[in-house]
Structure formats: structure tokens, C-alpha cells
C-alpha positions in Angstrom: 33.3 17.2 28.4 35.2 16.2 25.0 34.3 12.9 25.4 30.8 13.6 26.3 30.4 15.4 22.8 32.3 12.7 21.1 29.8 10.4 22.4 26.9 13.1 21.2 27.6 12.8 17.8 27.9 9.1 17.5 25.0 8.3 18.8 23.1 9.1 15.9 25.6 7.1 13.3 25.4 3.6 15.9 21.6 3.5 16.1 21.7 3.8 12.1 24.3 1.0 12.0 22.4 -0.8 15.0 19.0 -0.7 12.9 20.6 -2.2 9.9 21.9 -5.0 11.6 19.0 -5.6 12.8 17.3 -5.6 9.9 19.9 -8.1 8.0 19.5 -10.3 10.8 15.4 -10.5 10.5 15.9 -11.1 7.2 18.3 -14.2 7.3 16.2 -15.6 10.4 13.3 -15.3 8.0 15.0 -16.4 4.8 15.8 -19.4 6.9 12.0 -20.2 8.2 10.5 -19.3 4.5 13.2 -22.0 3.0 11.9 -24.3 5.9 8.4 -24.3 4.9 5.7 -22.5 3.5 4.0 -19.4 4.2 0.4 -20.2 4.8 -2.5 -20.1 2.6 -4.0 -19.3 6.1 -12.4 7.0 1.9 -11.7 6.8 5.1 -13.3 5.8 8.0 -12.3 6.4 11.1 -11.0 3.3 12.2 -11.0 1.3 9.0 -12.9 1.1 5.5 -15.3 -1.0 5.1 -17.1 -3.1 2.2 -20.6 -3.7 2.3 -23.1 -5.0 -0.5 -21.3 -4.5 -4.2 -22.7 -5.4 -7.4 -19.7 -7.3 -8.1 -17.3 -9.8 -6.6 -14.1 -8.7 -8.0 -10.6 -7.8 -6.6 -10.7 -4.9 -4.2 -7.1 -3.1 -4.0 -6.7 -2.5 -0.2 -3.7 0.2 -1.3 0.0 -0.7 -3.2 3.1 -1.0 -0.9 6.9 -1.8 -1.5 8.1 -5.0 0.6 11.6 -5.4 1.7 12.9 -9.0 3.4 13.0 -8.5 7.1 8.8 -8.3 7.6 5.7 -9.1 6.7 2.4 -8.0 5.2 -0.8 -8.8 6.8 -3.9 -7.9 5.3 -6.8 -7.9 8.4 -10.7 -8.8 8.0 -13.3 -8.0 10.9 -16.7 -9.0 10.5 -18.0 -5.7 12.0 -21.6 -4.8 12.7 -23.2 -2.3 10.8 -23.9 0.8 13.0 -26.3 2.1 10.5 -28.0 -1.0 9.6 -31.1 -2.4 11.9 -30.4 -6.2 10.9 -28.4 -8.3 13.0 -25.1 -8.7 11.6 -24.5 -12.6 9.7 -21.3 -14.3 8.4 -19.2 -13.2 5.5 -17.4 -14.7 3.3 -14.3 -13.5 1.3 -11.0 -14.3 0.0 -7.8 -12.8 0.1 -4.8 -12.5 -1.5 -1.8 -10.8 -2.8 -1.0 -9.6 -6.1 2.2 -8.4 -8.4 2.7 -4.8 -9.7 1.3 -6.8 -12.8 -1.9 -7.8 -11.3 -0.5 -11.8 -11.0 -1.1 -13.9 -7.9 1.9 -14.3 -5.5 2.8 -17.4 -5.3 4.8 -19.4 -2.6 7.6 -21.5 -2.5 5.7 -24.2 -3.9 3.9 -22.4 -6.6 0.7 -22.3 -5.1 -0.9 -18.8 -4.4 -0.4 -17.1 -1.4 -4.5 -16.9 -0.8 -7.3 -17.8 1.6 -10.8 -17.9 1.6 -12.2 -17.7 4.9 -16.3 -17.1 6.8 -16.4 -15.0 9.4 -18.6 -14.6 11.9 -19.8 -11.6 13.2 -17.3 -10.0 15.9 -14.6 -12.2 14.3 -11.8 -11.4 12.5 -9.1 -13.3 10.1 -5.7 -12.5 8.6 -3.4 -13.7 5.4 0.2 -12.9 6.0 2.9 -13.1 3.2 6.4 -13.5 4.6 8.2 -10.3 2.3 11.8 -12.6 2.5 9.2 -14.8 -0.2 9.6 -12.0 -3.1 12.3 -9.8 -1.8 16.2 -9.9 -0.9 18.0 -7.5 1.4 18.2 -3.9 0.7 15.7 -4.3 -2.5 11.8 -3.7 -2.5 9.0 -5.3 -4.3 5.5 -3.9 -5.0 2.2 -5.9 -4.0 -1.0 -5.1 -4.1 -3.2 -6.4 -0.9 -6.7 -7.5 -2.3 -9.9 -8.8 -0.9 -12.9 -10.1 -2.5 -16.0 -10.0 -0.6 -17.8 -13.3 -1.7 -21.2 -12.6 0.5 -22.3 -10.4 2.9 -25.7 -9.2 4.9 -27.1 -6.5 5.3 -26.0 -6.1 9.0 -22.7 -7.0 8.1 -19.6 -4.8 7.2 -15.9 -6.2 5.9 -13.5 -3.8 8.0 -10.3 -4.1 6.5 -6.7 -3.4 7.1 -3.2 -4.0 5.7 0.0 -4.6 8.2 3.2 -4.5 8.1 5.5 -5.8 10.9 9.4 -6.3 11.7 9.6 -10.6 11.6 12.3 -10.3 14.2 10.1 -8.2 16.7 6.8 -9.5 15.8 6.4 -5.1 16.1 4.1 -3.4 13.8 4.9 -0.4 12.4 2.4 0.5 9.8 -0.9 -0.1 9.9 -3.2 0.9 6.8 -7.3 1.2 7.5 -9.5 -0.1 4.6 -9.6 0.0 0.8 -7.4 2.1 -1.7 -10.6 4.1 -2.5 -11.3 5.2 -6.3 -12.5 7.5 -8.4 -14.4 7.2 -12.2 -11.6 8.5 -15.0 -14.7 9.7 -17.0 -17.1 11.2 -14.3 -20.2 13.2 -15.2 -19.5 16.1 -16.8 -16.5 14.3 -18.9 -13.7 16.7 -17.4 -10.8 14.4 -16.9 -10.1 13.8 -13.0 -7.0 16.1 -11.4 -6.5 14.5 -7.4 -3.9 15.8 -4.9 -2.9 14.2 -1.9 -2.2 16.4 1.6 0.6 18.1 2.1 3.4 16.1 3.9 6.9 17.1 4.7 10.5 14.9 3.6 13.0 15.0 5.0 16.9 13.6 4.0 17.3 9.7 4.1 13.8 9.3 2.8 11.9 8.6 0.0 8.5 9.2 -1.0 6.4 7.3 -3.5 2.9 7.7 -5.2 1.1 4.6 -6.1 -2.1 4.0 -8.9 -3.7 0.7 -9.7 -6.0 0.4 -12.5 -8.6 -1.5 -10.3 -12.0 -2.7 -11.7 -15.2 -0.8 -11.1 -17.4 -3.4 -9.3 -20.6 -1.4 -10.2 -19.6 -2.7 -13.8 -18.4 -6.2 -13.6 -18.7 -7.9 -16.9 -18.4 -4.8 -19.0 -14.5 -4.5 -20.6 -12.1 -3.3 -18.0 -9.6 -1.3 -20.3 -6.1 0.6 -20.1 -5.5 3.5 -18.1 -3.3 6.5 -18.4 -2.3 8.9 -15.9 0.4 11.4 -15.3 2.3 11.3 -11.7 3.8 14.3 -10.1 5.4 15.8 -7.0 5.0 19.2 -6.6 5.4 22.4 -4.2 3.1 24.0 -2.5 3.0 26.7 -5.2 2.3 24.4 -7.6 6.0 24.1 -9.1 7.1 20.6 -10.3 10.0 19.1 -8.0 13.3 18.1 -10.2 16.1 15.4 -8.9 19.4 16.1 -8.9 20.2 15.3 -12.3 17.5 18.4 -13.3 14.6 16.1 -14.9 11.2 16.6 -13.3 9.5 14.5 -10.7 6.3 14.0 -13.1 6.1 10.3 -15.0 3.4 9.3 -17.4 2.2 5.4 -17.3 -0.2 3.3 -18.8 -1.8 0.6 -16.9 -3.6 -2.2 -18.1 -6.3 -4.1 -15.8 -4.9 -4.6 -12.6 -1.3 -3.1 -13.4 0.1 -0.9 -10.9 2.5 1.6 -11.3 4.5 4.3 -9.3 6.7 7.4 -9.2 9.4 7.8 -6.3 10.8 11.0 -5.2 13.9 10.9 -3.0 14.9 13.2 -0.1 18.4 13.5 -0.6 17.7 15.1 -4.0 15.7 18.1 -2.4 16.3 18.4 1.0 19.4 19.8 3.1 20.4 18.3 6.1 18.1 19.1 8.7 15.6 20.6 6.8 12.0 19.6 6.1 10.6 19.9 2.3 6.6 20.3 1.7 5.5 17.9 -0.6 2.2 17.3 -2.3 1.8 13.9 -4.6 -0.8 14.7 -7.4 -2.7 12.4 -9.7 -3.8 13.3 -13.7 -5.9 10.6 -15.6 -5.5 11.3 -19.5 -7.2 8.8 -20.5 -9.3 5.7 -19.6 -12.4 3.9 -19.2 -15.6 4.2 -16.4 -15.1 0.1 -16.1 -11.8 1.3 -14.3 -11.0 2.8 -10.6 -8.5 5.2 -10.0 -6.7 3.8 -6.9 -3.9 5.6 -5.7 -2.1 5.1 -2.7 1.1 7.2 -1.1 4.2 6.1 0.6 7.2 7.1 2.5 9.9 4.5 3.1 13.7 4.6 4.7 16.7 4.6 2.1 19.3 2.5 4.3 16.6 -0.3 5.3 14.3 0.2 2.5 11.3 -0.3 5.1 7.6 1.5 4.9 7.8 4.6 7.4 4.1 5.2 6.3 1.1 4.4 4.1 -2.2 6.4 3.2 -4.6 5.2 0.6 -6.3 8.8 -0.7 -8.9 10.6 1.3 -12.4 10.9 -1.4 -14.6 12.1 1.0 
């Protein structure tokens, strides 16, 4: 019996040691392969957002995540038919890529950007993977920004997107993101300045949660300046009371963003949870100020401390 409890409570400490290992040893397999050769240049719906006809072919945020060596992002394109649409559905054309928390083009080891541009018939679907050992090393994380630009499209036609993450040693996915980070006008009609809350969603110890925004570009007003944007970030209660880490300071960060930038606010676990326990959280969004050439794109995470890997990822729900 002593030895069966023994037993009991290591369990828990080997499959955290076991996890890590296997983590660091996905990562030097695909530190190895990267060195080898080069990656290739190869709202919410129910199953997946979709684009259709937009007045503008610009950059289209599919969400912001944090990378860590050890997997991969995939961003996904199916040439879906539409369901509400009475016109056969045609190719498509559009281009994908991966940008910086800066709004710069990955690039891979050979300084070319990690990017395709790919038709796709109807029925079809394509992918663009970027190898995360590319930006990141072990136990650090690196924000990208998954982007798609529809080039053409028919009426019959929809671009059903999704974004991918999966363990390189596996081949296992573990996240899997439908469609576009979905935004919203900093200056709608009346001019009262925009105030969006995620759902409610409970941390635990071990974990950290993060609120994403990228200052994306209004395709309904391409060629008119896309400007800065200011927001405040915050992680409250469900009463409404401000979260503070364990030095005291709040969990509330103000940021300005130019075109393109992203930025982020983390909250960890450890700093309000007990053991054991489960902590209601609700990420919130503030614009201050900003112009109606600019979306509003947030995106919310939740990754593991120890392997610093994605545990889940929800661009916001505007219905």
C-alpha cells in the first residue's frame, strides 16, 4: 500500500518531466531538419470563417499566436462552396504568409519569405507551414501573425480558413483555430469608443493566459491612410475587479500600434491561482484612440509555462 501511494504521487511529476523531454527532443530533431534545408514556400462560423468578395486585397490577420521550437504553424485554405450563393463555385486565388509582431514578413533560412500564392479549385484545399524551430529556441516564444490575402474569388466561392498548430515529433495537432481574427471599427457610428470582452474562461496554476490585438487594415478602405492605434488591455474578474500579479501592479497594459503591429498582455496562473483551484478570467479590450482605416483584431490565448506550448486559441466572437 506504501508503495502504491508512493507511486500515486509521482505519477504526476514523471509525465511533466516525460513531456519536457519530449518536447526538447522535437525541437532538436527539428532544429536539425530546419538547418538541413528550407521550410517551404509551399465571427465565427461554425466550422471555420470564411472570406468572400472584399473591396480590398490586403492582409487579413487569421488571429496572433506565440510559437515555441518543437511544432509548427499551419495556416489551411479550402475552396468551399457557398451555401447561400446560387453560382457554381470557381477557383480562387490567394496568398499566404506569416508575419512578425511588427507586421514584417518571416523570412527563412535563406532570407526569402516564408509565403505562397496558390489557385484553388473548388473542393480543394492548400496549406503554408512555418517550422516554429525557424524563429524560436527552446523554452522561449515568438509572436506571428497568420495572414491570407484573397487575390480573386467568385461569387460561388468562399475562402474557409484555419490556423494549426502541431507537435513536429508527433505530426499531432493540438490546436486548431477556424477562420479570421474578426474586427471591429475604433470609431463606429455614434463615435462612442469600442469596450469588447471575451467569455469567461477559467486558469488554472502552470498556465498562462494572453490577450492579443493587431492593428489590421480595414479592407472596405484600402488606399485611405491606415493609422496608429491605441488600446488598453486588461484581465479582470467576473465582478469587474482588475487582476494584480504578485508583485501588486494590475494586469491592465496600454499600447500603441502602428499598421500591422501587434501587441499583447499575459497574465500568469501561478500569480492568482492556488494549487488546485480554478480562477474565472475574462480578457477585455479598450480602444482610446484610432482611426476607421483600422480593425480591431484581438485574439486570446492560453499556453503551458514548462513547455511554453499553445493549450488553446480563440479569435473573438462579433456576432
Amino acid at each position: 500500500m506504501r508503495y502504491r501511494n508512493l507511486l500515486v504521487r509521482l505519477l504526476p511529476r514523471k509525465a511533466a518531466i516525460i513531456l519536457a523531454m519530449m518536447s526538447l527532443i522535437a525541437w532538436n530533431m527539428n532544429f536539425a531538419e530546419a538547418s538541413a534545408k528550407n521550410l517551404p514556400a509551399s465571427d465565427p462560423f461554425a466550422c471555420a470563417a470564411a472570406f468572400q468578395e472584399e473591396s480590398g486585397a490586403v492582409h487579413r490577420p487569421l488571429g496572433t499566436v506565440g510559437v515555441t521550437a518543437g511544432e509548427t504553424l499551419r495556416i489551411n485554405v479550402v475552396n468551399s462552396p457557398d451555401p447561400n450563393s446560387g453560382n457554381p463555385p470557381g477557383p480562387i486565388a490567394v496568398e499566404l504568409c506569416f508575419h512578425d509582431a511588427n507586421g514584417e514578413l518571416i523570412l527563412d533560412r535563406s532570407r526569402l519569405p516564408v509565403q505562397k500564392t496558390a489557385t484553388i479549385e473548388a473542393h480543394h484545399g492548400d496549406f503554408l507551414d512555418l517550422n516554429a524551430s525557424l524563429v524560436s529556441g527552446p523554452g522561449t516564444r515568438v509572436v506571428i501573425v497568420p495572414c491570407v490575402r484573397i487575390l480573386s474569388i467568385g461569387p460561388g466561392s468562399l475562402a474557409a480558413t484555419t490556423v494549426e498548430i502541431f507537435n513536429n515529433l508527433l505530426k499531432t495537432t493540438f490546436v486548431l483555430n477556424p477562420g479570421i481574427a474578426r474586427g471591429f471599427d475604433p470609431q463606429p457610428d455614434p463615435p462612442v469608443l469600442p469596450d469588447a470582452a471575451f467569455g469567461l474562461v477559467g486558469i488554472t496554476q502552470g498556465v498562462t493566459a494572453r490577450l492579443y490585438v493587431v492593428n489590421a487594415q480595414n479592407p472596405n478602405l484600402v488606399g485611405d491612410p491606415h493609422g496608429p492605434l491605441t488600446v488598453e488591455l486588461e484581465f479582470h474578474d467576473e465582478n469587474a475587479n482588475t487582476f494584480l500579479d504578485r508583485t501588486g501592479r494590475p494586469s491592465r497594459k496600454t499600447v500603441t500600434l502602428d499598421p500591422n503591429q501587434a501587441g499583447f498582455i499575459e497574465l500568469n496562473g501561478n500569480d492568482i491561482a492556488a494549487l488546485g483551484t480554478r480562477v474565472g478570467i475574462i480578457p477585455c479590450v479598450k480602444v482610446l484612440r484610432g482611426l476607421p482605416t483600422s480593425l480591431v483584431a484581438p485574439t486570446f490565448e492560453m499556453y503551458v509555462n514548462i513547455t511554453q506550448q499553445t493549450l488553446l486559441l480563440s479569435n473573438f466572437p462579433i456576432p
